[in-house]
SEPA-507737 format. One line per 3 residues: for each residue x, y, z of C-alpha. Coordinates in Angstrom, 3 decimals, decimal comma, m for minus. Example, Ala and Ser with C-alpha at 12.3 -4.5 7.8 and 13.67 -1.06 7.14 Angstrom:
BEGIN
12,300 m4,500 7,800; 13,670 m1,060 7,140 .
***
This chain:
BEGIN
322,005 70,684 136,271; 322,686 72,336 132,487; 321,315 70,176 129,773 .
322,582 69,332 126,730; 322,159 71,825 123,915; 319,684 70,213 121,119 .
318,442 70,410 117,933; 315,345 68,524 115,959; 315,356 68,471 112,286 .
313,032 66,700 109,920; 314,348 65,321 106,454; 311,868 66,448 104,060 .
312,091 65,856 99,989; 310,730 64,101 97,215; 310,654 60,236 96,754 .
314,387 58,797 95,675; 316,283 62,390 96,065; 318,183 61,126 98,831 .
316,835 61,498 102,268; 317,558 58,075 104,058; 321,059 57,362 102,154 .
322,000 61,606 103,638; 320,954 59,720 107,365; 323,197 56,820 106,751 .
325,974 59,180 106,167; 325,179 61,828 108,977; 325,267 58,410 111,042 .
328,677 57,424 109,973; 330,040 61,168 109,995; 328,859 61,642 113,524 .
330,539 58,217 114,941; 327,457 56,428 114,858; 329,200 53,148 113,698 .
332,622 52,019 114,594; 335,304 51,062 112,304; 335,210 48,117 111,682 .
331,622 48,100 111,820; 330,190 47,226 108,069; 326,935 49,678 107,769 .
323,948 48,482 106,273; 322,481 50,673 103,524; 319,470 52,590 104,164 .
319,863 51,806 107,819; 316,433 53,654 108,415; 314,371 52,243 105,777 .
314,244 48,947 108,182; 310,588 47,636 106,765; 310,685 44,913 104,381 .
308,500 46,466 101,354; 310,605 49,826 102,329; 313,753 47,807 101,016 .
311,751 46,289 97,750; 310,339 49,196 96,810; 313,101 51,826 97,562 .
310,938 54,142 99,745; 310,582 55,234 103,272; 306,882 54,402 104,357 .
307,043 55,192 108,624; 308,703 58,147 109,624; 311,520 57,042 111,943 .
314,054 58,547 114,759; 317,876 58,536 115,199; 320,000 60,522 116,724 .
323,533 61,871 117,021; 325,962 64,265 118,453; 327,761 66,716 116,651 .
330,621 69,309 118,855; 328,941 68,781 121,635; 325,176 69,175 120,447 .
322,739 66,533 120,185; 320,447 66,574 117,345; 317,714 64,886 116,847 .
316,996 63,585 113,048; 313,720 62,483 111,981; 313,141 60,931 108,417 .
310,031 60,802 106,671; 308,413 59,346 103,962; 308,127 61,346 100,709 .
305,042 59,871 98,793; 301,557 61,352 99,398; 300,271 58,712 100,427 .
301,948 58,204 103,714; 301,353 62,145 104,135; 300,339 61,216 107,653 .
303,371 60,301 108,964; 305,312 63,721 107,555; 302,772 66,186 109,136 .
303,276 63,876 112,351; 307,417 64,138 112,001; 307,181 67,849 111,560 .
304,889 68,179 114,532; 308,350 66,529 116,150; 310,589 69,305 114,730 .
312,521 72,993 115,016; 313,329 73,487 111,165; 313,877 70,715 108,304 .
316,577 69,805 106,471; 315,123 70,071 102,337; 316,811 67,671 100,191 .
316,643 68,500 96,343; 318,332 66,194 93,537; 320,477 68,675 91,664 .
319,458 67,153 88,227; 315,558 66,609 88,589; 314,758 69,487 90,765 .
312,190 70,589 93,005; 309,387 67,699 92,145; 305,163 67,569 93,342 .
306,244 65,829 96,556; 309,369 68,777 97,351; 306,518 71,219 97,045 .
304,060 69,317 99,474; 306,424 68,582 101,917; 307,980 72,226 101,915 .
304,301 73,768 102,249; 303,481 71,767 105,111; 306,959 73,202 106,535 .
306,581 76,370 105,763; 303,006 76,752 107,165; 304,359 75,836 110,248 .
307,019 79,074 109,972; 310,094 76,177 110,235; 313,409 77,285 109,303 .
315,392 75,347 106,138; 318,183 74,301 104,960; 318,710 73,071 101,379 .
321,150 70,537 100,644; 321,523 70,107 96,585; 322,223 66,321 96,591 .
323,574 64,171 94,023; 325,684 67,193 92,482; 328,040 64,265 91,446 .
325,529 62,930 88,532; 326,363 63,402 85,071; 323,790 65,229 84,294 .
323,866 67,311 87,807; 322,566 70,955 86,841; 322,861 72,660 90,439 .
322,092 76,560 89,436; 319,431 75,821 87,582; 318,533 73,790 90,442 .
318,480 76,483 92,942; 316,718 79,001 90,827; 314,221 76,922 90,841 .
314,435 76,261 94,286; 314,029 79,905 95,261; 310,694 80,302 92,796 .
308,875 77,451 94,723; 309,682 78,809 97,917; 307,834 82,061 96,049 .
305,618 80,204 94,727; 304,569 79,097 98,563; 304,229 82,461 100,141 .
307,402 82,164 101,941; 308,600 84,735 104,542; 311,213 87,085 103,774 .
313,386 84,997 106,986; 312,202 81,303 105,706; 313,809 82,571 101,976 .
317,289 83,369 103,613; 318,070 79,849 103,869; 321,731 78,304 103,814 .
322,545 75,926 100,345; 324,797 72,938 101,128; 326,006 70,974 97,537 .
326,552 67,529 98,409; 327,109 63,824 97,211; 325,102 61,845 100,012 .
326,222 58,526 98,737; 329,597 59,040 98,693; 329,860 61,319 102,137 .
330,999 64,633 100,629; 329,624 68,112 100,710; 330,583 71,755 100,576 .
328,737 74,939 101,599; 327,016 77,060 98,664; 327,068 75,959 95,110 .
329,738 73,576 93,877; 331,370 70,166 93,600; 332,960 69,033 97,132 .
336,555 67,561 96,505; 337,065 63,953 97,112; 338,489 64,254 100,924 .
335,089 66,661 102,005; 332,790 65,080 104,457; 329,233 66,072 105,739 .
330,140 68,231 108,036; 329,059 71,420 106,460; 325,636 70,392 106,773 .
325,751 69,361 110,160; 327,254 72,760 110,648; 324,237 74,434 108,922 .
321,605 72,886 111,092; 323,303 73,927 113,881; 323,397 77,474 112,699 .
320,198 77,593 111,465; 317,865 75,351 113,112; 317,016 76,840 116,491 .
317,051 75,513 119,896; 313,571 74,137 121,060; 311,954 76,794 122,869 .
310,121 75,756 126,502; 310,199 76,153 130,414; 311,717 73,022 131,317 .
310,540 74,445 135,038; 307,108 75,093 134,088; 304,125 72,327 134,363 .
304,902 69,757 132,206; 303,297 68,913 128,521; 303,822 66,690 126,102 .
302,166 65,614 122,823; 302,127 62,330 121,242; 302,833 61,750 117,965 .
303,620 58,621 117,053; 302,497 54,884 118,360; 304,514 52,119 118,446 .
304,430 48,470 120,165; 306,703 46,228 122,091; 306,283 42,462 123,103 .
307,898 43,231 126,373; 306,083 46,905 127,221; 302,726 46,948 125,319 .
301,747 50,361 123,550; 304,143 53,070 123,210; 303,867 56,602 123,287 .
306,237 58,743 121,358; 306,207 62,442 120,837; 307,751 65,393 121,956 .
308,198 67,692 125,428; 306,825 71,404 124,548; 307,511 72,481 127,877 .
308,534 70,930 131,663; 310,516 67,910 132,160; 308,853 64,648 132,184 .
310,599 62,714 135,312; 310,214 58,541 135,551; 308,493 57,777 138,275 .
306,338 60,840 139,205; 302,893 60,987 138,201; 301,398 62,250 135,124 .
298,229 62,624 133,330; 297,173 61,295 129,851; 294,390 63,724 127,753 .
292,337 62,180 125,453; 289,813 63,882 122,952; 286,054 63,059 122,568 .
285,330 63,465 126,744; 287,544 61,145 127,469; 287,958 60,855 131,886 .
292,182 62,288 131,826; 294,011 59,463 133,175; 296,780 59,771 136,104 .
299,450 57,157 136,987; 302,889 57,035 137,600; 305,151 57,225 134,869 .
307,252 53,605 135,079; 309,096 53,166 131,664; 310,549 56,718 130,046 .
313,130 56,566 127,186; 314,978 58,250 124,773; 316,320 57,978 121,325 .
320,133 57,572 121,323; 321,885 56,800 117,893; 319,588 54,243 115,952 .
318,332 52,655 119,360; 316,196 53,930 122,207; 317,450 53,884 126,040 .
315,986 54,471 129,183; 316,359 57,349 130,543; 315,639 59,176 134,090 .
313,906 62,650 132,412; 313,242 64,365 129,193; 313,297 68,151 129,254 .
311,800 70,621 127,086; 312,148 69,876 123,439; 313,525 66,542 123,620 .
311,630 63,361 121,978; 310,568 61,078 124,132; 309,068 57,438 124,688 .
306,404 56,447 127,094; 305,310 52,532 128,298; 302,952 51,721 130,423 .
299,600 53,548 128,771; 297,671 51,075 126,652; 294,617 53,589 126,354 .
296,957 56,044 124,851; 296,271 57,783 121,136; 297,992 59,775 118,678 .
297,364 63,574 119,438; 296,898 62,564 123,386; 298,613 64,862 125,981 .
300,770 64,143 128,745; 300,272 66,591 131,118; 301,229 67,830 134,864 .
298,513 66,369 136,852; 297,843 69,614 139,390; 297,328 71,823 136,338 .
295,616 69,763 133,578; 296,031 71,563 129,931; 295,682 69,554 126,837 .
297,406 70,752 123,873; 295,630 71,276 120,177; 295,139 67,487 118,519 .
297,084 66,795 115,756; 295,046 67,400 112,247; 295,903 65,734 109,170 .
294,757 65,478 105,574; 291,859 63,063 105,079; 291,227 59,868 103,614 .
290,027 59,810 99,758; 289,968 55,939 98,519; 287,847 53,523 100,499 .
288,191 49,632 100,133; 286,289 46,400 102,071; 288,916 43,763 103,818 .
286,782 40,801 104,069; 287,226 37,369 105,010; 288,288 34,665 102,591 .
285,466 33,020 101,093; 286,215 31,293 98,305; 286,863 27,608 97,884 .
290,690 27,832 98,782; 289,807 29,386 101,627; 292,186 28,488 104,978 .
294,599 26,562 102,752; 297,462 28,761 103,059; 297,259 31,369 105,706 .
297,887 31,886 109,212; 294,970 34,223 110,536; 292,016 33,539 108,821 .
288,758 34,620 111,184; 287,201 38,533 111,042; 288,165 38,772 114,655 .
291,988 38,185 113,503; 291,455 40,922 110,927; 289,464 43,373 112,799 .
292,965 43,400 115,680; 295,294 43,630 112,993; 293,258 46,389 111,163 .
292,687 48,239 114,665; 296,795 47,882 115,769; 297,014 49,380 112,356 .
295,120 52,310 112,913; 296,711 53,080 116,340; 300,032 54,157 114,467 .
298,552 55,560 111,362; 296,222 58,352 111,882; 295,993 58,696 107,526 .
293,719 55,292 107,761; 290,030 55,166 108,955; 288,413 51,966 109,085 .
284,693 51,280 109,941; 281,405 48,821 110,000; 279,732 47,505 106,756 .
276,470 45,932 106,531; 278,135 42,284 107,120; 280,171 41,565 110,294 .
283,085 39,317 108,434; 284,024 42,591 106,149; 285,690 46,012 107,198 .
285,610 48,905 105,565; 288,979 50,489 105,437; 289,621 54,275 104,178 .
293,648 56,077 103,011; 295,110 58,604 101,468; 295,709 56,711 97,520 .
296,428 53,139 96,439; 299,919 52,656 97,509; 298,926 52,983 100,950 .
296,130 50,551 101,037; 298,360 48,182 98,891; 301,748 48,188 101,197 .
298,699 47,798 104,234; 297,341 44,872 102,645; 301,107 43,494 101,257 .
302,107 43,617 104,679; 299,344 41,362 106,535; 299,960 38,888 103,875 .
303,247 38,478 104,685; 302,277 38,196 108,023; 300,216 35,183 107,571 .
296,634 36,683 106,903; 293,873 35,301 104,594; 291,332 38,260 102,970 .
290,130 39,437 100,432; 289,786 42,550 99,295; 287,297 45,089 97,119 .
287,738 47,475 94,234; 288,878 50,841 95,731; 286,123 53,507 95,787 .
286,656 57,253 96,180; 285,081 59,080 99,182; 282,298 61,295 97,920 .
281,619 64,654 99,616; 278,583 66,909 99,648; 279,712 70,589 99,035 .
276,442 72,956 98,466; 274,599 70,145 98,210; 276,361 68,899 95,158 .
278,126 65,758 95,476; 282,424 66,312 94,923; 284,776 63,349 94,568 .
289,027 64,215 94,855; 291,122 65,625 92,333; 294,529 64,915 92,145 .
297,678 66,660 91,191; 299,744 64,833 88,482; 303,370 64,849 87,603 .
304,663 62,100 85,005; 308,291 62,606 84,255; 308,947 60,250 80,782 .
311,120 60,157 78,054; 310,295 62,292 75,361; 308,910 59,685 72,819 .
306,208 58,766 74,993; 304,583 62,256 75,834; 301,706 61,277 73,061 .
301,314 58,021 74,774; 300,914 59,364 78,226; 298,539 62,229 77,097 .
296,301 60,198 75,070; 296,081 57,727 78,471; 295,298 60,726 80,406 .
292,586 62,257 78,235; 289,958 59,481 79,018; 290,385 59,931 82,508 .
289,040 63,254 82,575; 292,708 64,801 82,924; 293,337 68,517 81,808 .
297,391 68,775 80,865; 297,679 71,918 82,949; 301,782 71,904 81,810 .
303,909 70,469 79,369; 307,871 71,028 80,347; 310,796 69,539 77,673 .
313,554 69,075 79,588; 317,064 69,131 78,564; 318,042 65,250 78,525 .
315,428 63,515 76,731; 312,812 63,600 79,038; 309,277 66,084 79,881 .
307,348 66,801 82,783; 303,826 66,487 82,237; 301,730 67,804 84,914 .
297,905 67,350 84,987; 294,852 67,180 87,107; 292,498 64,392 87,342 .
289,650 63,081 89,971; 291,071 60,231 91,916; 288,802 57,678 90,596 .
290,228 57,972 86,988; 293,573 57,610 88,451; 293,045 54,072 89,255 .
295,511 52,123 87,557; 296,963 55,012 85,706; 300,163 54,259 87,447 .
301,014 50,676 86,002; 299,447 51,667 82,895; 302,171 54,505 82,177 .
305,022 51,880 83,546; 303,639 49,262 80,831; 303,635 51,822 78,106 .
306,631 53,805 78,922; 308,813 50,272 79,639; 309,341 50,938 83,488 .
310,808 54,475 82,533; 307,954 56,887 83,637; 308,182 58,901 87,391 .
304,582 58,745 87,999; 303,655 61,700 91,210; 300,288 62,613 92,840 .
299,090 64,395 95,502; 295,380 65,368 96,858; 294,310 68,992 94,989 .
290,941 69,530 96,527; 287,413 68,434 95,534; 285,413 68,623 91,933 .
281,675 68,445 91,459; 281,484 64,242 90,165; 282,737 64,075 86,692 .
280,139 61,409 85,281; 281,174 57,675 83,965; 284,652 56,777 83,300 .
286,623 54,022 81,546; 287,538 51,247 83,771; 289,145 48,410 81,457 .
288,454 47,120 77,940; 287,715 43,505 77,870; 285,255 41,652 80,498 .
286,392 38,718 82,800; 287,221 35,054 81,865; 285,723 33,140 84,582 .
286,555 29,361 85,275; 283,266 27,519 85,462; 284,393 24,683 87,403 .
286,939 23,780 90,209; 290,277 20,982 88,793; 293,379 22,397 87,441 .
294,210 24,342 84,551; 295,181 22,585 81,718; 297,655 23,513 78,077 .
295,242 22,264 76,032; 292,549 24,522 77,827; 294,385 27,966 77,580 .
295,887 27,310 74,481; 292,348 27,132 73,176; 291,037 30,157 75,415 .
294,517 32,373 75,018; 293,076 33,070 71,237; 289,855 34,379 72,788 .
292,019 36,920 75,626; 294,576 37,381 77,375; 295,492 34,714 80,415 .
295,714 35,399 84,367; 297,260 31,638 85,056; 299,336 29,116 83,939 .
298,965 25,377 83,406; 298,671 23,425 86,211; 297,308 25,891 88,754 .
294,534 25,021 90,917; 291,089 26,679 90,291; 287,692 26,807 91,335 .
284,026 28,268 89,883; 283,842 32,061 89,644; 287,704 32,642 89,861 .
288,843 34,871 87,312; 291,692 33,501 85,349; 292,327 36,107 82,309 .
290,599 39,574 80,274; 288,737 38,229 77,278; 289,127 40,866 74,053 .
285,516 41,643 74,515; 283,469 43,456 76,967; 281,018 40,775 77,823 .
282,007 38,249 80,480; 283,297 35,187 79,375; 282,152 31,637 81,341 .
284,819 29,024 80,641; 286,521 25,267 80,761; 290,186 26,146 81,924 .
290,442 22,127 82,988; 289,472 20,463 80,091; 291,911 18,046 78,700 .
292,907 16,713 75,061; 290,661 14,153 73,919; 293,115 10,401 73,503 .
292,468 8,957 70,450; 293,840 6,557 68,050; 294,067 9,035 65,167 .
297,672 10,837 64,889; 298,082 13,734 62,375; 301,173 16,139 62,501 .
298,406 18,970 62,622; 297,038 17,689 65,798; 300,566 16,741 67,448 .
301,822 19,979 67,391; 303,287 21,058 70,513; 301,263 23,543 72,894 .
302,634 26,938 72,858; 301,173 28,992 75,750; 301,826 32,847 75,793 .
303,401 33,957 79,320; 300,453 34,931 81,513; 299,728 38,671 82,516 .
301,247 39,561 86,105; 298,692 40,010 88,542; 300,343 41,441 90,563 .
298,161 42,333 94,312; 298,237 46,540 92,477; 297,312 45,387 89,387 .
295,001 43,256 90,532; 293,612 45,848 92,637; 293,603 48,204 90,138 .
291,634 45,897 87,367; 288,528 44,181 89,227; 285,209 45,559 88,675 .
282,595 46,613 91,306; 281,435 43,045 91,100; 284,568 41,190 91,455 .
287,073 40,844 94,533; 290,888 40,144 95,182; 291,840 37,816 96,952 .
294,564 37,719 99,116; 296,825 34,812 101,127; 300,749 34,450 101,990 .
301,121 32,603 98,976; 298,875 33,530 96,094; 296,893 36,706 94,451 .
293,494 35,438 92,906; 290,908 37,088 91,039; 287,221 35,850 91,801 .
283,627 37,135 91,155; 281,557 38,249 94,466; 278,971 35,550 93,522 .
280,762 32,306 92,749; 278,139 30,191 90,546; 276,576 31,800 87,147 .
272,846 31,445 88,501; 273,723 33,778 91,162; 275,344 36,153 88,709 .
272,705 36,469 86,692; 269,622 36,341 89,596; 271,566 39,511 90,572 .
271,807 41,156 86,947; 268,019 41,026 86,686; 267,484 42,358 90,410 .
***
């Protein structure tokens, strides 16, 4: 029986260029919804924090059929941080489709995603998007295109790519450089992966393996398995083996629940040949890099690699005198299954033992990714709190190394001194310094990871929201020495009540203020940043004296400043070693490790 011609093709490109809106229309253009069906936008970004925060965090699965030919599209995420789940998507994939806005141009993350591509000899194809925008500049644009894939070491075959021009959000493109008129459609870049993007190569009669790629759950089926066919047909109902790493026993059972993906959904199917994507039930032991393999002739296929961790954090349990007051799942054994379901679908996080039982150490690839982690099981109803993150220290030569980072800041021109004068501190070297052409520059700059840490809301303070802010992992750097964390030392509430006016209009003279009247408190919660270094023990509860006396001096009406956002990233991103966040559906609270002052200063003198 002839199978279905087929093509896989990964979406790869810089945060906001494009990528998820181009699947919504390749959805639409290919049938996907009916007419008089009302698509949502940014079907695939289907996570909550996705939506708030405008990016794609999981790399996801749809696919369509286009004359005849199903393809296969896989989007994935384009911040650094989730860099797991694009060298995953691409282990998935025949060739990627490069997205490039055609006003910013190639950015830190294009060139990280296309490297990863291009070191795994994939065909592209570039689509110029947004060539609609005002300030669209598509030659330059591909110029510049053409000197990073130099700049990468390209092959002479990988540079001869096709260029579609298009206008994702309205549904119009046209091959080569140009504007598409107002009746085009996407088809010219359906057309070009079709062209270009070859068809998976594989025996479908040979023994059968498969690698997995991806982990996902179901309430009905337990763990699932999803990855690709390299070569044989996986068949429901015959037997097959699972391959695990580490001398693992193989395991062999029958194969009861096999799907496939089929426009935004997944279906059962009877078989998956060579080079199709697959989904397997029915394995509960099974692990990302695992094999699926014919079980007369056992072969296991090369595990997955991917970047490593850099930033380290603890996830303890909640401690403090709130504790249990507004969450769900509150107990380490709650935390320790969410933590470990987390790490079965994210091979970029590591978590391990500390010296306590009730706390977890947790390792990823920046901030973000530890914050959308911990953002999500909030949401879901879990108490913690959480540490400071720490960066991973290496020995190299004997020497110890911490992570550097790659830098981009794209801001408008009258903040460049700002932003250099932040970065200079932190131990960055401005390695280039690019005026654009409408009011903005391009700062790029290296930096270890640990004077990073709260860089990012810094610049969006300073710059008013208007700085792009872009890192990725460099490499390693002998330990740089002390940095600067933050300027003023803690304001900590000395005694549990509620926060009164007449106490913060006092203390907001003395620093700047965390909380609000009338929020409850307790001892060694941190409620603002006094304009000293030294700590700062304080009253927040104490109330106006009543007395007879009335002068107009005294009646004047309390004016309290509005309090700092604390945010769970800037939160994060301010406590000290000695302090921890902490962490419940409905509240983000600051609070010293040790609660009481004696305990404070016992350890100080240890």
């Amino acid at each position: 029986m002839p199978h279905q011609p087929l093509r896989n093709v990964a979406l790869i490109a810089h945060v906001d260029h494009g990528k998820t809106t181009l699947v919504d229309g390749l959805l639409r253009a290919a049938g996907v919804f009916a007419d008089h069906e009302k698509p949502v936008e940014r079907i695939m970004d289907s996570d909550d924090q996705e939506r708030e925060r405008g990016i794609t965090i999981l790399a996801k699965a749809a696919s369509i059929v286009w004359q005849g030919i199903k393809i296969n599209l896989v989007d994935t995420p384009g911040h650094a941080d989730f860099g797991g789940e694009v060298e995953r998507a691409l282990a998935l994939v025949d060739g990627v489709l490069l997205l490039v806005d055609a006003a910013e141009g190639p950015m830190p993350q294009t060139r990280y995603v296309l490297s990863k591509a291009l070191a795994l000899s994939l065909p592209v194809v570039v689509v110029v998007n947004k060539v609609d925008r005002p300030d669209a500049r598509p030659v330059e644009v591909v110029d510049e295109i053409y000197e990073l894939f130099f700049d990468l070491d390209a092959q002479e075959d990988q540079i001869e790519f096709p260029i579609v021009s298009a206008g994702a959000r309205n549904m119009i493109s046209v091959p080569g450089i140009g504007m598409p008129d107002d009746d085009a459609t996407l088809a010219p870049i359906l057309d070009a992966i079709i062209e270009t993007i070859p068809e998976p190569g594989g025996d479908s009669s040979a023994p059968v393996q498969a690698i997995v790629t991806s982990l996902d759950a179901s309430d009905y089926l337990g763990r699932l398995a999803i990855g690709r066919v390299i070569r044989g047909t996986l068949v429901a109902g015959s037997p097959i083996t699972l391959v695990q790493g580490d001398g693992i026993p193989p395991v062999t059972r029958k194969l009861g629940q096999l799907m496939g993906f089929a426009d935004l959904g997944r279906i059962d199917v009877t078989e998956r040949v060579a080079g199709d994507l697959f989904v397997v039930a029915g394995f509960p032991e099974v692990q990302i890099g695992d094999t699926f393999t014919d079980p007369e002739t056992i072969e296991a296929l090369p595990r997955l690699e991917v970047d490593e961790p850099v930033l380290t954090m603890t996830f303890g349990v909640n401690t403090s005198p709130l504790a249990g007051t507004e969450g769900t799942y509150v107990t380490s054994r709650q935390i320790k299954e969410r933590l470990d379901k987390e790490v079965l679908g994210n091979v970029s996080i590591r978590i391990g033992e500390t010296a306590s039982p009730e706390v977890i150490e947790v390792a990823g690839r920046g901030e973000l990714q530890l914050a959308v982690l911990i953002e999500s099981m909030r949401r879901e109803g879990y108490e913690l709190q959480v540490s400071r993150p720490e960066v991973i220290v290496k020995m190299i030569d004997g020497k110890e190394h911490e992570p550097l980072e790659t830098v981009t800041v794209d801001v408008p021109d009258e903040y460049v001194g700002a932003v250099t004068q932040a970065v200079a501190p932190r131990k960055g070297r401005i390695a280039q310094l690019n005026p654009g052409e409408h009011g903005r520059t391009i700062i790029a700059f290296t930096a270890p990871s640990r004077g990073l840490l709260g860089l990012r809301s810094q610049l969006m303070t300073m710059t008013r929201g208007t700085a792009l802010v872009h890192m990725h992992h460099e490499g390693w750097v002998p330990w740089v020495g002390e940095l600067p964390h933050r300027h003023g030392g803690a304001m900590v509430a000395d005694r549990r009540g509620t926060s009164t006016g007449f106490a913060l209009d006092n203390l907001q003279k003395r620093g700047e203020m965390f909380i609000d009247a009338g929020i409850e408190v307790y001892e060694g919660m941190v409620i603002g940043e006094a304009s000293r270094p030294e700590n700062m023990v304080v009253n927040v509860t104490k109330g106006k004296q009543l007395t007879n006396i009335r002068t107009h001096s005294t009646d004047d009406a309390i004016k309290l400043k509005p309090p700092r956002d604390m945010g769970l990233e800037p939160a994060i991103e301010w406590i000290a070693a000695d302090e921890l966040v902490e962490v419940t559906p409905q509240s983000i609270r600051i609070r010293k490790k040790l609660l009481t002052e004696p305990e404070r200063k016992r350890a100080k003198t240890k």
